[in-house]
N, CA and C of each residue as an Amber inpcrd file, in Angstrom:
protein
   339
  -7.9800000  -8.7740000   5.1570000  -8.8500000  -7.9970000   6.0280000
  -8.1850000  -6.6640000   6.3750000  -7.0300000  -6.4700000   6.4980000
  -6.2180000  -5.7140000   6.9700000  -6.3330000  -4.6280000   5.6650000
  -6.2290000  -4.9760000   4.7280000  -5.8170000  -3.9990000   3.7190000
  -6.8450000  -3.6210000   3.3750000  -8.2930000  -4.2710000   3.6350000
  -9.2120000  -3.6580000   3.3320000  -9.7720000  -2.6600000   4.5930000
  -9.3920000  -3.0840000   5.6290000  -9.3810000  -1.7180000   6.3630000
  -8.6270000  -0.8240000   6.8210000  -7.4310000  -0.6730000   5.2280000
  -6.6170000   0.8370000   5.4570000  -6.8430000   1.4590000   4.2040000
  -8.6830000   0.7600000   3.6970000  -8.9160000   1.5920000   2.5510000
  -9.7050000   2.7710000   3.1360000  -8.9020000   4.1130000   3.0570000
  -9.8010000   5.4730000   3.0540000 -11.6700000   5.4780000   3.7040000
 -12.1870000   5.0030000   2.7670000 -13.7810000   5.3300000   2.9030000
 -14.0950000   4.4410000   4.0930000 -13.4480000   3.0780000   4.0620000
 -13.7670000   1.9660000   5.1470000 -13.1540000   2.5470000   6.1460000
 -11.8750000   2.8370000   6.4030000 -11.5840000   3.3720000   8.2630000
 -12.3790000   4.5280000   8.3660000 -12.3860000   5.3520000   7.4710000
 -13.2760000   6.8080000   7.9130000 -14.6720000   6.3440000   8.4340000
 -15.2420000   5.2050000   7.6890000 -16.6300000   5.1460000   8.3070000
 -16.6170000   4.8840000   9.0690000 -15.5560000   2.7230000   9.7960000
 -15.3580000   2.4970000  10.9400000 -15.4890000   3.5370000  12.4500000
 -14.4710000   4.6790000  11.7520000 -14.6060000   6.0820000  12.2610000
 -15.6150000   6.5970000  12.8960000 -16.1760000   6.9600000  12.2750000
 -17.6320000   7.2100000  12.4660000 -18.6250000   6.3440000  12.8890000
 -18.8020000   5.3260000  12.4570000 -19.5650000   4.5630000  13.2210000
 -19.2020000   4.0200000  14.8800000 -17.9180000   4.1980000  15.1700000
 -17.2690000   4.1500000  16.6830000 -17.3370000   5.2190000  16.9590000
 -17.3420000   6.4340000  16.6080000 -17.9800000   7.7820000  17.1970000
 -19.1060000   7.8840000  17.8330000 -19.8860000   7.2580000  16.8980000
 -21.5830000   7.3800000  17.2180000 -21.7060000   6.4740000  18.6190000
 -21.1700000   5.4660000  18.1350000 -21.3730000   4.2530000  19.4140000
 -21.1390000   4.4230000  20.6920000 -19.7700000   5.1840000  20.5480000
 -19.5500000   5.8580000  22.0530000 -20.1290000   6.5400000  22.1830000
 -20.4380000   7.8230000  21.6490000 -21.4520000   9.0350000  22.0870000
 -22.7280000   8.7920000  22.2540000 -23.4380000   7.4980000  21.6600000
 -24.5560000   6.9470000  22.1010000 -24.5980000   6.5620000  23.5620000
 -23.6570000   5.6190000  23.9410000 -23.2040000   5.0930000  25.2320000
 -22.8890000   6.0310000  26.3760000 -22.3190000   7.1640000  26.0250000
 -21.8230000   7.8440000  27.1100000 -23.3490000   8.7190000  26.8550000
 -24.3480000   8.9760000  26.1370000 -25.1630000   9.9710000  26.5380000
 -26.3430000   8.8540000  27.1330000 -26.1780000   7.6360000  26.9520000
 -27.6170000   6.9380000  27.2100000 -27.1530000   5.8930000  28.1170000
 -27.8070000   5.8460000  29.5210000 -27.0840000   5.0940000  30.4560000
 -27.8870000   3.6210000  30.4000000 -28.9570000   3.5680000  29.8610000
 -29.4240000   2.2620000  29.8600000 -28.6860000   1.5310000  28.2230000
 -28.7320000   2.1870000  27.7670000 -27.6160000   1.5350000  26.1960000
 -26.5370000   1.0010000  26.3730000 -26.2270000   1.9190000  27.4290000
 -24.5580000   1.6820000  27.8810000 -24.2670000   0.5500000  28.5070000
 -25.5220000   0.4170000  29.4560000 -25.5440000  -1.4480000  30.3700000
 -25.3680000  -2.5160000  28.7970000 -26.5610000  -2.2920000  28.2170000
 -26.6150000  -3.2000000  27.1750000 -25.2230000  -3.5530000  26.2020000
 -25.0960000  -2.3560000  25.6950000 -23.5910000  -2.4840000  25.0400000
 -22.1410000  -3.3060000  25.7660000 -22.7040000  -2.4190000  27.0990000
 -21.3130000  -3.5370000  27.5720000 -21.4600000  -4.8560000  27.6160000
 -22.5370000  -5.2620000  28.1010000 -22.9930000  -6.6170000  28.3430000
 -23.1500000  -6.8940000  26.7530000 -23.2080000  -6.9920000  26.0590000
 -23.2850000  -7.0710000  24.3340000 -21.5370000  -7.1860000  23.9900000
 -21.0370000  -6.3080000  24.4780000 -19.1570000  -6.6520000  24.6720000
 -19.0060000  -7.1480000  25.2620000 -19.0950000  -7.7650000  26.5670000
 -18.4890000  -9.0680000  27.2450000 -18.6420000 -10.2030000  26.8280000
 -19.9200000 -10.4540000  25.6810000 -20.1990000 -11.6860000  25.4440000
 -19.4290000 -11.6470000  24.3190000 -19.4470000 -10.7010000  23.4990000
 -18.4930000 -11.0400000  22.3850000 -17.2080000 -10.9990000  22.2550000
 -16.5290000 -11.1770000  23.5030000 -15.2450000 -10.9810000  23.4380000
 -15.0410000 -12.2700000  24.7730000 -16.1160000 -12.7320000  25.0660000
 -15.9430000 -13.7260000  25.3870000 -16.1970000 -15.3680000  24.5070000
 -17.0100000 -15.0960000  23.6580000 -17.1820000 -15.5180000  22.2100000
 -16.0130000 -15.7360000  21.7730000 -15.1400000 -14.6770000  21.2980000
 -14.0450000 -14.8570000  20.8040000 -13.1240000 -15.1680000  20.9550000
 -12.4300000 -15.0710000  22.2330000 -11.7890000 -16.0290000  23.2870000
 -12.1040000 -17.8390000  22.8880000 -13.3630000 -17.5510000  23.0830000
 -13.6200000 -19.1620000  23.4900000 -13.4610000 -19.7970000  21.8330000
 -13.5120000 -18.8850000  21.1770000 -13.2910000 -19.3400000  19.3890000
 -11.9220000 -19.4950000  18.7810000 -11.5910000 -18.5130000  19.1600000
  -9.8580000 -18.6500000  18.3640000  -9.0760000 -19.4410000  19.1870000
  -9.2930000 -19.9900000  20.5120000  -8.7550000 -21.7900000  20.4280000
  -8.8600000 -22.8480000  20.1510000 -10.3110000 -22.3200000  19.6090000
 -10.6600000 -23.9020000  18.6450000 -10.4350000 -23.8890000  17.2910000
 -10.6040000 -22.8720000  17.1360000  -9.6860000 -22.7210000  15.5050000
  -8.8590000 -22.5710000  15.1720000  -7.8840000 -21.9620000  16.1430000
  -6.3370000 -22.1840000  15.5020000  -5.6630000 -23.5030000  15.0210000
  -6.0000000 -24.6080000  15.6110000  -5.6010000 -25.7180000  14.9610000
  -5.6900000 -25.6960000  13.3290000  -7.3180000 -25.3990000  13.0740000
  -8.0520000 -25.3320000  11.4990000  -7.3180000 -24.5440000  10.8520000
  -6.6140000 -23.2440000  11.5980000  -6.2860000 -21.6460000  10.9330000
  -4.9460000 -23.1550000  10.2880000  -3.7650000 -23.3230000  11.1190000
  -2.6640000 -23.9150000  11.2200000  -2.7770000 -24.8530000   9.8180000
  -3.3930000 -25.4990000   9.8350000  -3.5730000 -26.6220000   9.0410000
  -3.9760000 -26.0770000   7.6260000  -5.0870000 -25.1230000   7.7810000
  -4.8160000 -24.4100000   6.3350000  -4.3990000 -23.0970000   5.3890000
  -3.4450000 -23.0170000   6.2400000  -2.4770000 -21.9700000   6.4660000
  -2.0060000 -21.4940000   5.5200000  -1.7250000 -22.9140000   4.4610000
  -1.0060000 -22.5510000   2.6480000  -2.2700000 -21.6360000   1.9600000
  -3.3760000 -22.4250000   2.6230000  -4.4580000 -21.9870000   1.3700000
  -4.9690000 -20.7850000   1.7200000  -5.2100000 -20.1700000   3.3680000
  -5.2020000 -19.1250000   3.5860000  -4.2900000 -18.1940000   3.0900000
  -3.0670000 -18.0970000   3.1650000  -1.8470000 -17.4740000   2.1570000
  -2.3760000 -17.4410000   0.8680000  -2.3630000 -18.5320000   0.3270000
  -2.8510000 -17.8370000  -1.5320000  -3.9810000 -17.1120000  -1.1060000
  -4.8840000 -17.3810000  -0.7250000  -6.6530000 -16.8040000  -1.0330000
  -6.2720000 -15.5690000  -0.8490000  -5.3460000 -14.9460000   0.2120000
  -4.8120000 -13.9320000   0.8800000  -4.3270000 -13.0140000  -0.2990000
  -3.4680000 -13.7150000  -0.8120000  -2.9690000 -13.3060000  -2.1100000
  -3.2810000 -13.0770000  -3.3260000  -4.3940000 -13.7100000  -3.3950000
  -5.0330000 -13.2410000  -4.4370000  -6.4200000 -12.5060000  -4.3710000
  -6.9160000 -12.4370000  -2.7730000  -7.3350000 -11.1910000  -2.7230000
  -6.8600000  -9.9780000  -2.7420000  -5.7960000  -9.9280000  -2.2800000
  -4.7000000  -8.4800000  -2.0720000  -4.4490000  -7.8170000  -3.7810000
  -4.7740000  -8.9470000  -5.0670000  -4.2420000  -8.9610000  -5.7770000
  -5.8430000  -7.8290000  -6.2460000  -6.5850000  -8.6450000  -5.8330000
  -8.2960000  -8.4430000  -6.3870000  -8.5860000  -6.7380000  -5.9800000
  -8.0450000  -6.5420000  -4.8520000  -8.2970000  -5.4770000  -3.5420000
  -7.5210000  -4.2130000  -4.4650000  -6.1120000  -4.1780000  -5.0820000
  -5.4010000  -3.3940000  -5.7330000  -6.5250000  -3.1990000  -7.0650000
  -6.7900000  -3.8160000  -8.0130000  -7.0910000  -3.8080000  -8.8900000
  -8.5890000  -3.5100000  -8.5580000  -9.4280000  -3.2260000  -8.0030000
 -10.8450000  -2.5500000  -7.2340000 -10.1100000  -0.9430000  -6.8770000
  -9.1530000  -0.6920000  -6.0260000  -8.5650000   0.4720000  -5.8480000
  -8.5850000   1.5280000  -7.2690000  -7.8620000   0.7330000  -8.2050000
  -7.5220000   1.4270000  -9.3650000  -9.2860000   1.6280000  -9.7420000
  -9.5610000   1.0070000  -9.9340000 -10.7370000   1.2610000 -10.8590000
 -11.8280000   2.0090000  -9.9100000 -11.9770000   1.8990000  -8.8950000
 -12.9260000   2.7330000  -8.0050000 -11.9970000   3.6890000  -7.1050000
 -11.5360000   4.6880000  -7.4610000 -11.0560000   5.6410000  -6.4360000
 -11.4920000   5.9490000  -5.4740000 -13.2100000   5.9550000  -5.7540000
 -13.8110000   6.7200000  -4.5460000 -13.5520000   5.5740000  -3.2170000
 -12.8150000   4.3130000  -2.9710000 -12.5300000   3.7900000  -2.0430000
 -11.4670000   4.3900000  -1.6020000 -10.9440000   5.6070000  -1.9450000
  -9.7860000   6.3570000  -1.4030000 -10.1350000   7.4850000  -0.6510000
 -11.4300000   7.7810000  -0.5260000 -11.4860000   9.4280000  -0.1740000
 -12.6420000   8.6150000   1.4140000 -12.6100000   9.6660000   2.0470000
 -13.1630000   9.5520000   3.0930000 -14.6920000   9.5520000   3.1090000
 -15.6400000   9.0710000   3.8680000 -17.0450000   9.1700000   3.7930000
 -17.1120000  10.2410000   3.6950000 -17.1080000  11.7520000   4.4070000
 -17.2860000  13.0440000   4.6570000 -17.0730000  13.6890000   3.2140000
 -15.7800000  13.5320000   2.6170000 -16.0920000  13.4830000   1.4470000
 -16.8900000  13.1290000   0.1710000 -17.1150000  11.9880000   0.3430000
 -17.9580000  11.3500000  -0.9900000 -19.9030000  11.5160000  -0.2520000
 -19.6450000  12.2370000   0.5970000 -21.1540000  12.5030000   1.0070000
 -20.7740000  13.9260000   0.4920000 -20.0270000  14.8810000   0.6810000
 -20.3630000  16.2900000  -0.0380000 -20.2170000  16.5820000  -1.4000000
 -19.1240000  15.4800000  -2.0760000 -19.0730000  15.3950000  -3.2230000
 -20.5420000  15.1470000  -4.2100000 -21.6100000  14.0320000  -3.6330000
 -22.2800000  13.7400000  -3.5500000 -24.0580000  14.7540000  -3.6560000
 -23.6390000  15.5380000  -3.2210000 -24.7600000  16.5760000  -2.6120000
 -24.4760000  17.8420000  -3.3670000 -22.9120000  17.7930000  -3.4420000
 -22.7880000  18.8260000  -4.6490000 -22.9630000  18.7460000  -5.9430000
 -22.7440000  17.5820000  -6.4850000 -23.3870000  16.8130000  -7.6270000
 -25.0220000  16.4650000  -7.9890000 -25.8890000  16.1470000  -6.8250000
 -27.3980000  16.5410000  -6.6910000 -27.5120000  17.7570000  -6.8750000
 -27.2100000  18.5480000  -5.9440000 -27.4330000  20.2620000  -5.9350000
 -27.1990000  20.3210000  -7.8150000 -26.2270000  20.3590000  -8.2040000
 -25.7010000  20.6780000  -9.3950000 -26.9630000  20.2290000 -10.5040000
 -27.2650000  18.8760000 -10.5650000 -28.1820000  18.5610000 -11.4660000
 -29.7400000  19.0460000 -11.2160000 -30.0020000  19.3000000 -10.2250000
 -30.9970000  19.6660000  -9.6780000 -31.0520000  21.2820000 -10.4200000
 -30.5330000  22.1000000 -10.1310000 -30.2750000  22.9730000 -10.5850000
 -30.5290000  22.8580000 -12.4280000 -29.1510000  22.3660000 -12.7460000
 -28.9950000  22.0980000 -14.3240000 -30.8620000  21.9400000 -14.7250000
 -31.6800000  20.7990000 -14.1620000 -32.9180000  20.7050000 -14.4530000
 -34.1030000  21.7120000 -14.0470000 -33.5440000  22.4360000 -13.2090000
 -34.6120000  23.5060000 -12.7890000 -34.3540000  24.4590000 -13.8380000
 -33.2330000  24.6840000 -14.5430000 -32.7930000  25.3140000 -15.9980000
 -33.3650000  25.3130000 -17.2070000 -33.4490000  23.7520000 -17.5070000
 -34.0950000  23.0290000 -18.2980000 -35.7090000  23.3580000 -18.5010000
 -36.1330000  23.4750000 -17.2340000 -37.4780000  23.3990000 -17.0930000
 -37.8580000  25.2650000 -17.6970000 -37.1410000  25.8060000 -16.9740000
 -37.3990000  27.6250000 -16.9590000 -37.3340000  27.6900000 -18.2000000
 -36.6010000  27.2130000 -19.2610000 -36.1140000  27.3060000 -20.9720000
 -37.1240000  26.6130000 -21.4590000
């Protein structure tokens, strides 16, 4: 989980999507009741969860380790082959638009010829 969120495009969005959330919250005062109350329960949720599962975590602990491991293994080998999990959302949205623009163009070319 961890390594998949110190991939580039995933924290940048995280990013962004906790941007929005707060700036939603701090501009909208009835959102803001909701949200919190939407966070107390889920962090009271979670509390009340990870003591009942740590026993389960404990017990399968070996097999969590491999799966771990051979996702980490899966996670590298996705890296290599998809870069664009390296560059930031902000990026691969202008990259993106410059590449539309571009063909868009190229075909408005096409068409004039």
């Amino acid at each position: 989980v961890s390594q998949v969120a110190n991939l580039t495009l995933v924290s940048s969005a995280c990013d962004m999507v906790s941007t929005a959330y707060a700036s939603t919250k701090e501009s909208h005062p009835y959102i803001r009741s909701v949200c919190d109350a939407a966070e107390k329960g889920v962090k009271s949720v979670t509390e009340a969860t990870a003591s009942r599962v740590q026993p389960v975590l404990t017990t399968l602990e070996p097999h969590v380790s491999a799966a771990s491991e051979y996702a980490s293994k899966g996670l590298d080998k996705l890296g290599e082959k998809l870069p664009l999990l390296q560059k930031p959302v902000e990026q691969i949205i202008s990259d993106t638009k410059e590449l539309v623009s571009s063909r868009v163009a190229d075909a408005k070319d096409a068409v004039s010829s």
